[in-house]
N, CA, C and O atoms as a GROMACS GRO file, in nm:
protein
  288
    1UNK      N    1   0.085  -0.118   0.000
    1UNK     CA    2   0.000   0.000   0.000
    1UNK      C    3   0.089   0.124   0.000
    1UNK      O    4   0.179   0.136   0.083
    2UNK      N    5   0.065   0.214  -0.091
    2UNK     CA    6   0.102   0.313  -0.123
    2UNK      C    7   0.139   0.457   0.003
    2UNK      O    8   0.021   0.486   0.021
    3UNK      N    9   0.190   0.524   0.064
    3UNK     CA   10   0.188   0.576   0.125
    3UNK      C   11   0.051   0.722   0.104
    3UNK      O   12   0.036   0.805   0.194
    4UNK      N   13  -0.015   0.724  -0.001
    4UNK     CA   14  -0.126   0.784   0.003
    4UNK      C   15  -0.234   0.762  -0.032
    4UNK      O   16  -0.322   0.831  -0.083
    5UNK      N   17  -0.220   0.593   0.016
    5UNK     CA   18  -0.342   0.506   0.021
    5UNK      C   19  -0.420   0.445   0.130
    5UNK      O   20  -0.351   0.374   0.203
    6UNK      N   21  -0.545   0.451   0.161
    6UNK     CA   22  -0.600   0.453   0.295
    6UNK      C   23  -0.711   0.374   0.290
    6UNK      O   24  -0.807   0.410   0.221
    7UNK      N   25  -0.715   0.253   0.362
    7UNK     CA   26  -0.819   0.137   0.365
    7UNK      C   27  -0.921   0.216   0.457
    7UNK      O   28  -0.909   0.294   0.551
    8UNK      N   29  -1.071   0.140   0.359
    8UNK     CA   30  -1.145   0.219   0.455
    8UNK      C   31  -1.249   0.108   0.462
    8UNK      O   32  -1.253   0.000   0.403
    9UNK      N   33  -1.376   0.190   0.593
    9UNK     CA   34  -1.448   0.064   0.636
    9UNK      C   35  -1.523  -0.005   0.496
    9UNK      O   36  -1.503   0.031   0.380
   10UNK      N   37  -1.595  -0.092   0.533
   10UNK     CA   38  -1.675  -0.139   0.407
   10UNK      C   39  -1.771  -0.101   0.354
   10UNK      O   40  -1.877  -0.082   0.412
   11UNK      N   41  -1.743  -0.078   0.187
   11UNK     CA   42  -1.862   0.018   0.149
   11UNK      C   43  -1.964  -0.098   0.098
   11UNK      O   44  -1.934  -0.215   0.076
   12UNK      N   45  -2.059  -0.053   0.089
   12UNK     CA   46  -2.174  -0.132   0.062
   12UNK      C   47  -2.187  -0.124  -0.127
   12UNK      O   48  -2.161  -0.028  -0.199
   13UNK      N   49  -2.220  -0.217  -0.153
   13UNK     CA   50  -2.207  -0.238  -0.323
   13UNK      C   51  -2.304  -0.245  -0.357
   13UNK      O   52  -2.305  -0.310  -0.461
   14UNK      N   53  -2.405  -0.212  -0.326
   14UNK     CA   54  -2.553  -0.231  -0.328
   14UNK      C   55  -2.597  -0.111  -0.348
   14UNK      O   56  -2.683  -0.096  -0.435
   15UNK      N   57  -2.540   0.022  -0.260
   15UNK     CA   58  -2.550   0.128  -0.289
   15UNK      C   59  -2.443   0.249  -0.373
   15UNK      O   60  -2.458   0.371  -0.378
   16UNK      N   61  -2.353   0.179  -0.422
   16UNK     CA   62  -2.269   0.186  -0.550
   16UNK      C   63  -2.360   0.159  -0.662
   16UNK      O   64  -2.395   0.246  -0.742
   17UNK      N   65  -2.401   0.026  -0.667
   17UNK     CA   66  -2.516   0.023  -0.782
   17UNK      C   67  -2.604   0.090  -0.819
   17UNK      O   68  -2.634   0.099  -0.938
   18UNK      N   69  -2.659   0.147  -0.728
   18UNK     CA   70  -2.823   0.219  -0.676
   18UNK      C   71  -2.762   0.390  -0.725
   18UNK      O   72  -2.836   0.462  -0.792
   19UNK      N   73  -2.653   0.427  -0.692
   19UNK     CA   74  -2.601   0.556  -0.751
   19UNK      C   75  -2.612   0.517  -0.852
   19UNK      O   76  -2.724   0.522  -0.903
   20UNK      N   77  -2.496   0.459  -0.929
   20UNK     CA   78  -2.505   0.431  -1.092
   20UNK      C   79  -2.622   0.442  -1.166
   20UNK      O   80  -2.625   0.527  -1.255
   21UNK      N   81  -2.722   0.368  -1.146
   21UNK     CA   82  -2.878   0.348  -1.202
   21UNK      C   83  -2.917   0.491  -1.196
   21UNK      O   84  -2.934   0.542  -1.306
   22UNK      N   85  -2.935   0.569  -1.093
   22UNK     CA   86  -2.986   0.687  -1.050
   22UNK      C   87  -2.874   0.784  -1.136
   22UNK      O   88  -2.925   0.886  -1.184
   23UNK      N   89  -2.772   0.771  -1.154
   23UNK     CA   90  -2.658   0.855  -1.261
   23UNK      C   91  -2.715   0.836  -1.396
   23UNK      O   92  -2.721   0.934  -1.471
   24UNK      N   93  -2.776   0.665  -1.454
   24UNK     CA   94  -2.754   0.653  -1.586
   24UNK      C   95  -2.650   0.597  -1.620
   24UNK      O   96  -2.640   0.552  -1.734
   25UNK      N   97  -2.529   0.586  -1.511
   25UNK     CA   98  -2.396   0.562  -1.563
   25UNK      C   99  -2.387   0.402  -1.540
   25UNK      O  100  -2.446   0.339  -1.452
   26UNK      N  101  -2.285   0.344  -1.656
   26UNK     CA  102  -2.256   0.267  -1.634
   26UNK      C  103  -2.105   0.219  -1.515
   26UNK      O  104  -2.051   0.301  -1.441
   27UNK      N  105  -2.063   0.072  -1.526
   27UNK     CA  106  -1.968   0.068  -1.433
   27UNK      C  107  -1.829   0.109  -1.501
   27UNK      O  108  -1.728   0.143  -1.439
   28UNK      N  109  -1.842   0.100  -1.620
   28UNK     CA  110  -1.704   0.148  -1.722
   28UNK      C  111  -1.707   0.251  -1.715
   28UNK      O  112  -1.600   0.308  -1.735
   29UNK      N  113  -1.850   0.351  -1.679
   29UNK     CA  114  -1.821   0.492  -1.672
   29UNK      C  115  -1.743   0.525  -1.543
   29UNK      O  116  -1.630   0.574  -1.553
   30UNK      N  117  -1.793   0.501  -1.431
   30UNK     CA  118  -1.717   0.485  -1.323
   30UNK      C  119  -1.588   0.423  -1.278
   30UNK      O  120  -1.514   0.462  -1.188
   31UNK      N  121  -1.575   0.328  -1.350
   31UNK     CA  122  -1.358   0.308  -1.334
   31UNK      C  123  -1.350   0.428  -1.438
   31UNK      O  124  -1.419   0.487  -1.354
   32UNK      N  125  -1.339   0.487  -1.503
   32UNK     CA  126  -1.323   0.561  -1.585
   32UNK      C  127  -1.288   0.697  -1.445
   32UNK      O  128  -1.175   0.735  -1.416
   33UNK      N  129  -1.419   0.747  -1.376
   33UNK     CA  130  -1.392   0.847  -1.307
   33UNK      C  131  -1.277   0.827  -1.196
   33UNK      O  132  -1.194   0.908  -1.155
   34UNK      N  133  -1.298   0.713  -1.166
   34UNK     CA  134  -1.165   0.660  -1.042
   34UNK      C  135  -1.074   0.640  -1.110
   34UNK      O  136  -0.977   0.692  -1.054
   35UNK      N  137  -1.034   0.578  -1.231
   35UNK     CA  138  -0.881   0.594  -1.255
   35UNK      C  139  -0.837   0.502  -1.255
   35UNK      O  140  -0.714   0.505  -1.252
   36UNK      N  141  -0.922   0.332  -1.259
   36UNK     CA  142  -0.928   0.218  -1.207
   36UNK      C  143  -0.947   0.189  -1.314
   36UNK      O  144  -0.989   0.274  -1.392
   37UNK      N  145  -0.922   0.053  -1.356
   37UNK     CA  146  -0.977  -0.068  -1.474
   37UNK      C  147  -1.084  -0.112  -1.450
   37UNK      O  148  -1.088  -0.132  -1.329
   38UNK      N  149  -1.202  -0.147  -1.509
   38UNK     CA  150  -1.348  -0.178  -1.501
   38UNK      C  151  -1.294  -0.315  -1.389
   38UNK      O  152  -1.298  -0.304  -1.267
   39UNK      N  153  -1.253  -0.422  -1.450
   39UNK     CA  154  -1.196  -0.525  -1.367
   39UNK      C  155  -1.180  -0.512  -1.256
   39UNK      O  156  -1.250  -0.570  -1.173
   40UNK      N  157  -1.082  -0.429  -1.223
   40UNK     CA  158  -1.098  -0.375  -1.056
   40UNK      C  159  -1.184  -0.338  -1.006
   40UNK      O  160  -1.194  -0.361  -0.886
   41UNK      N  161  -1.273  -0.274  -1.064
   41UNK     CA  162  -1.399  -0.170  -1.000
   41UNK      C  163  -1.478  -0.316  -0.951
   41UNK      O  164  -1.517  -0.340  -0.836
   42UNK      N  165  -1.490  -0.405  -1.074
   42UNK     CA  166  -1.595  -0.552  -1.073
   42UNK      C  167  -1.504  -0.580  -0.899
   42UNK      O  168  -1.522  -0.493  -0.813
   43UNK      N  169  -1.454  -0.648  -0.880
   43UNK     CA  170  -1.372  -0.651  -0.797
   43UNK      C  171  -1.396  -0.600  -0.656
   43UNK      O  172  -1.443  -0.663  -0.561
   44UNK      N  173  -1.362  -0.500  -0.660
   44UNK     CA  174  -1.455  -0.398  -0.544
   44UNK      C  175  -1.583  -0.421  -0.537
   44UNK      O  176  -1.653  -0.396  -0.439
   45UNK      N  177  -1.612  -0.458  -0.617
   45UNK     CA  178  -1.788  -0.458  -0.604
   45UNK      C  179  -1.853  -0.567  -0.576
   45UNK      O  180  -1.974  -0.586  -0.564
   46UNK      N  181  -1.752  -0.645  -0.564
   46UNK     CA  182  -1.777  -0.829  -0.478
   46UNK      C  183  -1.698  -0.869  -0.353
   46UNK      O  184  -1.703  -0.976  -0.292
   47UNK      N  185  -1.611  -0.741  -0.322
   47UNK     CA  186  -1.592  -0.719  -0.236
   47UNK      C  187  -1.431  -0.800  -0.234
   47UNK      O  188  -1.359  -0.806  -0.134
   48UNK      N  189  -1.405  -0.845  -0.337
   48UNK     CA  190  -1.223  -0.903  -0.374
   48UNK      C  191  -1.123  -0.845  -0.333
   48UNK      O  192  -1.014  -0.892  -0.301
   49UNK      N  193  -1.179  -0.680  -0.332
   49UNK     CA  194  -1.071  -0.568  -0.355
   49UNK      C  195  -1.121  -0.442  -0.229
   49UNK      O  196  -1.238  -0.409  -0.209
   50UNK      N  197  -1.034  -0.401  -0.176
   50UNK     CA  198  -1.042  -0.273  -0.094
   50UNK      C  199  -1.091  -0.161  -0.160
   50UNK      O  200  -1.047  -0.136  -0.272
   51UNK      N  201  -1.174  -0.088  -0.108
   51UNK     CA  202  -1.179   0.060  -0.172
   51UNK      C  203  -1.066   0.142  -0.090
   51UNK      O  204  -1.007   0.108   0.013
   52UNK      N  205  -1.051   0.270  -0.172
   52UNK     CA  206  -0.946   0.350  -0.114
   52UNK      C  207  -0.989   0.455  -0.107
   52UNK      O  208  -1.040   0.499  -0.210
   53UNK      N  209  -0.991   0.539   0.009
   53UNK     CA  210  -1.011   0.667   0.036
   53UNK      C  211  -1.073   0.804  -0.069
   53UNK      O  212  -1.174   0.874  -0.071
   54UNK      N  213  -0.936   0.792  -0.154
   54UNK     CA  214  -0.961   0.893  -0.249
   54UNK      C  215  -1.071   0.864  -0.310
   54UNK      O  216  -1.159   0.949  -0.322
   55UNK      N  217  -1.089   0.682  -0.383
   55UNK     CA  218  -1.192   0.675  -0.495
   55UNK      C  219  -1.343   0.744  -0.413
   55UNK      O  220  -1.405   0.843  -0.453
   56UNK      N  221  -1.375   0.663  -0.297
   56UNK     CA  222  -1.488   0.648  -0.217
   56UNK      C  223  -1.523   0.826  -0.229
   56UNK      O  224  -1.618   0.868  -0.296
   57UNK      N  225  -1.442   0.900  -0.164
   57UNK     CA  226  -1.466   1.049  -0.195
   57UNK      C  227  -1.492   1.115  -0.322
   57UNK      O  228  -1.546   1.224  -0.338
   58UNK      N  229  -1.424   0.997  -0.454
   58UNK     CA  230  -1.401   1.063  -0.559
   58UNK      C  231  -1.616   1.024  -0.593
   58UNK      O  232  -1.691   1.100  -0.652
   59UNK      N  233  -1.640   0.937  -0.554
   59UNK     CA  234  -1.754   0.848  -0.565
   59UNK      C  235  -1.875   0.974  -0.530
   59UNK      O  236  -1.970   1.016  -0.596
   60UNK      N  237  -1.816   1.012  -0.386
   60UNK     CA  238  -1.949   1.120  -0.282
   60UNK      C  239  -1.970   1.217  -0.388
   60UNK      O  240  -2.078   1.228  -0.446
   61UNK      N  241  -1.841   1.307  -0.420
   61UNK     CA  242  -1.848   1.420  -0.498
   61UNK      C  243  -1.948   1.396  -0.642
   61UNK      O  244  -2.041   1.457  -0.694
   62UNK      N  245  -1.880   1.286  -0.668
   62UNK     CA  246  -1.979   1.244  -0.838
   62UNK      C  247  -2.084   1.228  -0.822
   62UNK      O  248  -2.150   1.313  -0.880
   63UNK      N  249  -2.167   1.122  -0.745
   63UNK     CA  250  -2.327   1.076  -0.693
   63UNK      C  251  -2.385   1.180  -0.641
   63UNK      O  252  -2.505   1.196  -0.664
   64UNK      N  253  -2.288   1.304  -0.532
   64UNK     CA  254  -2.352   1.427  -0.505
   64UNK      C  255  -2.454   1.344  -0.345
   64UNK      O  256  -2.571   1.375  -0.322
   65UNK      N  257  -2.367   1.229  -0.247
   65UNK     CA  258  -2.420   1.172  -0.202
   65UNK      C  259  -2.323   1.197  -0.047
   65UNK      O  260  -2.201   1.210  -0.054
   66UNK      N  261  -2.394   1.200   0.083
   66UNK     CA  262  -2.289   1.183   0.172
   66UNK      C  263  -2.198   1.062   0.236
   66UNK      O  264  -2.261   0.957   0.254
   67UNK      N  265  -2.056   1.061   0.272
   67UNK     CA  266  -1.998   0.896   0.272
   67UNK      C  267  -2.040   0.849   0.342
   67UNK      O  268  -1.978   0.746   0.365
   68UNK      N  269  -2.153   0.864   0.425
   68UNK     CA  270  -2.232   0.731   0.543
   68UNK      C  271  -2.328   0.704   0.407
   68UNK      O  272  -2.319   0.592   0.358
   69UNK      N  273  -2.399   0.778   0.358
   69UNK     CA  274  -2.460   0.679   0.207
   69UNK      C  275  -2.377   0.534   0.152
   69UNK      O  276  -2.429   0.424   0.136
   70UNK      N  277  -2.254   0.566   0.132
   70UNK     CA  278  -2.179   0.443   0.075
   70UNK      C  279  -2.117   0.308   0.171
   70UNK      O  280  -2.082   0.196   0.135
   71UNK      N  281  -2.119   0.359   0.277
   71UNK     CA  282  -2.093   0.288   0.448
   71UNK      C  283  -2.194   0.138   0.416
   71UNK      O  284  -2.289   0.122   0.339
   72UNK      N  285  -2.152   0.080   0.476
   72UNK     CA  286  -2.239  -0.056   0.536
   72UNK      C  287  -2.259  -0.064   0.683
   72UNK      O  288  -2.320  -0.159   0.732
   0.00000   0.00000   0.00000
């Protein structure tokens, strides 16, 4: 882990989805905004993979949602 990388609690993928739908956007649109490979994002979203700080924020700002929204 990167020194400006920061594990965070578990986000719920259920309400990752539920933004998307409500965006229109797909999940390629979203690795796209994080900076991530769709693969990874899939990943995260079954819970394989950690989210990281920045994306999760990068997530609030885009959905226009607060981070206890994305919390489990």
């Amino acid at each position: 882990m990167g020194k400006n990388e920061k594990k965070l609690a578990k986000i719920d993928s259920n309400k990752v989805r539920a933004a998307l739908l409500e965006k229109h956007m797909t999940r390629e649109d979203l690795a796209k905004h994080l900076g991530i490979h769709k693969v990874t994002l899939d990943r995260k979203l079954c819970g394989a993979r950690n989210w990281q700080l920045d994306e999760v924020l990068t997530m609030v700002k885009l959905f226009d949602k607060p981070l206890e929204f994305f919390l489990e």
